[in-house]
N, C-alpha and C positions, 0 to 999 in steps of 0.2 A: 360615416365610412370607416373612421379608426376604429371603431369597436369590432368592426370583421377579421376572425382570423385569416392566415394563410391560406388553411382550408379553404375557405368560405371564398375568398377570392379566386379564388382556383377552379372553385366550381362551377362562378359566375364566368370569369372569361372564357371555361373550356365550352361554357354555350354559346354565347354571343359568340365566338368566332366559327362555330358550326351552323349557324345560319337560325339560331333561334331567336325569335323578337325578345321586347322586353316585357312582356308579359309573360310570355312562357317561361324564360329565365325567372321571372320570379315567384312562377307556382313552381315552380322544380325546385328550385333555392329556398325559397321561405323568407326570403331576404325583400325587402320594401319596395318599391319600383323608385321612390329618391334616392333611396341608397346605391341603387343596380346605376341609374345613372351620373353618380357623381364619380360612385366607380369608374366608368366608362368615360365622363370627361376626364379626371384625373391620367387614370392610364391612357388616354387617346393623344393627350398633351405629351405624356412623357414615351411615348411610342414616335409621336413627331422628329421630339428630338434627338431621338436618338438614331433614328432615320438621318439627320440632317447631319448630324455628326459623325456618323461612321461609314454612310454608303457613298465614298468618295474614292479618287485616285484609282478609277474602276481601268481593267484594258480592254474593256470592250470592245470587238469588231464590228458587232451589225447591230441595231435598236431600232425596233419595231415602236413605232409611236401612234396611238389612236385614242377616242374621247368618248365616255361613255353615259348615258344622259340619266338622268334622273329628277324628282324633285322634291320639293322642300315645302310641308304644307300644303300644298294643291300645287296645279297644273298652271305656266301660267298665265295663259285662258280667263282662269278663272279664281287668279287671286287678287284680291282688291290692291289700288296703288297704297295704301296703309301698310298692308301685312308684305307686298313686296319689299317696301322702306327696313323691316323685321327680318330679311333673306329669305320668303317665302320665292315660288316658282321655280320655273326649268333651272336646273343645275349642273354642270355639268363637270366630268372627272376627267384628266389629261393623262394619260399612262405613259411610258416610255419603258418598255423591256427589253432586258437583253436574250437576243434569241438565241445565245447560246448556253447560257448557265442559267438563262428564265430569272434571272434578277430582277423584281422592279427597280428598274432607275431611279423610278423621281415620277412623282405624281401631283398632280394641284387642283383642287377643287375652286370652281371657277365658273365664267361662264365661255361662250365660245367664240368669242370674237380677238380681234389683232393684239390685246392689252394683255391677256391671258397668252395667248399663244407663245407671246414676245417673254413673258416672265416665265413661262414653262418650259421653253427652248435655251433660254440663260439657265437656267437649273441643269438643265442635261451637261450643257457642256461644262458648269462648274464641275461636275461629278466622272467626266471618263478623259484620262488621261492620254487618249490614243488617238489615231483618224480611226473616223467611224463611220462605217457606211448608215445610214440613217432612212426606213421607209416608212412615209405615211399614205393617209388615205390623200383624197381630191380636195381638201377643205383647203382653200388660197391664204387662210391665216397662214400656212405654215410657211410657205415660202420666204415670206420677207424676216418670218422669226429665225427659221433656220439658219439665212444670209448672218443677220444679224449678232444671232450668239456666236456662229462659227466662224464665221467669212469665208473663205476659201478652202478651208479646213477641215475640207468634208465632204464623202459621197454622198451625194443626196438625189432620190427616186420618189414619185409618186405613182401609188396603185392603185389606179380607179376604175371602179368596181361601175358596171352600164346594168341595169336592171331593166328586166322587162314589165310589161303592165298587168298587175295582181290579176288571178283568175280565181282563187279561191274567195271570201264570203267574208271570213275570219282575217282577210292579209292587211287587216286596219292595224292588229297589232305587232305586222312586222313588217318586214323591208320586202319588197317585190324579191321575184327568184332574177339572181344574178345570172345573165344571158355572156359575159365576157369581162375583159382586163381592158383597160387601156397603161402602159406604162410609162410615164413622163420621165428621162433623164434631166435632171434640174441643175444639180452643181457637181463637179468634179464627175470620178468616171466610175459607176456603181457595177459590181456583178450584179447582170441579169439573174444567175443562177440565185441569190437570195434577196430579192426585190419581193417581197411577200410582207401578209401583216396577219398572218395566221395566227402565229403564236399569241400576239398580245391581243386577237380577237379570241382568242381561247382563253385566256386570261379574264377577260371578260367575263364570260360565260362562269367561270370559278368566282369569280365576286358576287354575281349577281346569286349564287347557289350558298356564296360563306355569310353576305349581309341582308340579314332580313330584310331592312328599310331597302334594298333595290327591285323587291318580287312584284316581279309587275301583277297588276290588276287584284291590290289588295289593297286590305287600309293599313300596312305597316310600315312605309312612308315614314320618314322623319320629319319631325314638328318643330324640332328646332336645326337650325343650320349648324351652329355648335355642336352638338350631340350628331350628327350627317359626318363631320368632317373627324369628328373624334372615333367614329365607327368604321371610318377608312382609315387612318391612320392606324389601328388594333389590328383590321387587317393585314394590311401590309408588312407589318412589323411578324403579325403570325405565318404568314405567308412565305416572307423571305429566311428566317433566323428558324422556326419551326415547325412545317412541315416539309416532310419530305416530299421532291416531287419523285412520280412513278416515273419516269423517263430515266430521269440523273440517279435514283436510289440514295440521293444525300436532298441536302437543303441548297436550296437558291443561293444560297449568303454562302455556303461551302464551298459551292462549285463555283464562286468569284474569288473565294483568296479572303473573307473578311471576317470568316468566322471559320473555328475549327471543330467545331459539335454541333450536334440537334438542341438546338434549346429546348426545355421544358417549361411548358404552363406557368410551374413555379417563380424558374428565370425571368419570362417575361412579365408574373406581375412584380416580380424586383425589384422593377424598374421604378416601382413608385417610391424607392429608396434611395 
């Protein structure tokens, strides 16, 4: 990977964060598929840290928080207890946006039970300075996580979503048509008026469109778990610091107070400096 210019790097991340695998990136690049991905560890590490470093001391009012599933390897169904030991099977990504400047908070690649939750909800509140009203879905990890990072220190709602039972053929590979809300008031005392989890479900929807390894019913899946977490972190990192969102007309990281420009492609493979 040292012998790649600026160029060359430049060209690789401006695909990999537009949703192209690693193969494609490397008939378009010309560049090796070890190289494309040591690239991609290297930057994915230093995209971490640099997330962990600077998206703090946020004032966030309201943080939509929701999980989004994926996996690693195969399904897992149908990954041997070996290749699970390796971080093969269901995987799952923790978000936490802020629904006003659409900042990712704080994300963790994880799976979905109380021990994640618990480490994903301590992450949030190391990072926003303020009371925050805070909505999630119906998933019961969150309650005791949320208690736990915030204590008292926090509006807290959950929005559960009642689905009715599929009538289309094809609804194997999505969620039944949601028929109603149920809203739980949980801790302290939340406006109703933004008890929602739209945004960071739309957030979603942008990831699953920027990372290859998320497109359902392909083989471009991620093989190794490293390389899984290093492809969200490039995300997020391009996400918040440089694209603009069409809402705001600036960048996520602008419209929080922690950057004062669009970064460019170039900026962020810098970071491997």
């Amino acid at each position: 990977m040292n012998r790649l210019s600026t160029e060359e790097r430049v060209r690789i991340v401006a695909s990999l964060v537009e949703g192209s695998g690693i193969n494609a990136t490397c008939r378009m690049t010309g560049v090796s598929k070890p190289t494309v991905l040591k690239l991609l560890s290297d930057l994915g590490r230093a995209c971490y840290a640099y997330h962990d470093a600077h998206v703090r001391g946020l004032k966030s009012k309201r943080v939509q928080c929701d999980e989004i599933w994926s996996f690693v390897g195969a399904k897992m169904k149908n990954a041997s207890e070996g290749k699970v030991a390796q971080g093969w099977g269901d995987c799952w990504t923790w978000t936490a946006l802020d629904a006003d400047t659409k900042l990712m908070v704080s994300y963790l690649v994880g799976q979905r039970g109380a021990y994640w939750a618990k480490q994903f909800m301590e992450d949030v509140a190391l990072r926003v300075n303020s009371r925050v009203q805070i909505t999630t879905d119906g998933h019961r990890a969150y309650v005791e996580a949320v208690e736990g990072a915030f204590g008292m220190d926090v509006d807290y709602a959950m929005l559960i979503k009642l689905y009715g039972n599929p009538t289309n053929p094809d609804s194997r590979y999505s969620p039944g048509e949601v028929i109603g809300t149920e809203t739980v008031m949980v801790t302290g005392n939340p406006d109703p008026k933004h008890i929602n989890t739209s945004y960071v479900e739309r957030q979603n929807l942008t990831m699953r469109m920027s990372i290859r390894r998320f497109t359902r019913l392909t083989n471009g899946h991620s093989k190794k778990l490293a390389n899984h977490e290093a492809a969200i972190a490039l995300h997020y990192m391009h996400y918040n610091f440089c694209r603009i969102h069409a809402s705001l007309r600036v960048t996520p990281a602008m419209e929080a107070g922690i950057s004062d420009h669009v970064w460019s492609i170039e900026e962020l493979v810098g970071l491997l400096d």
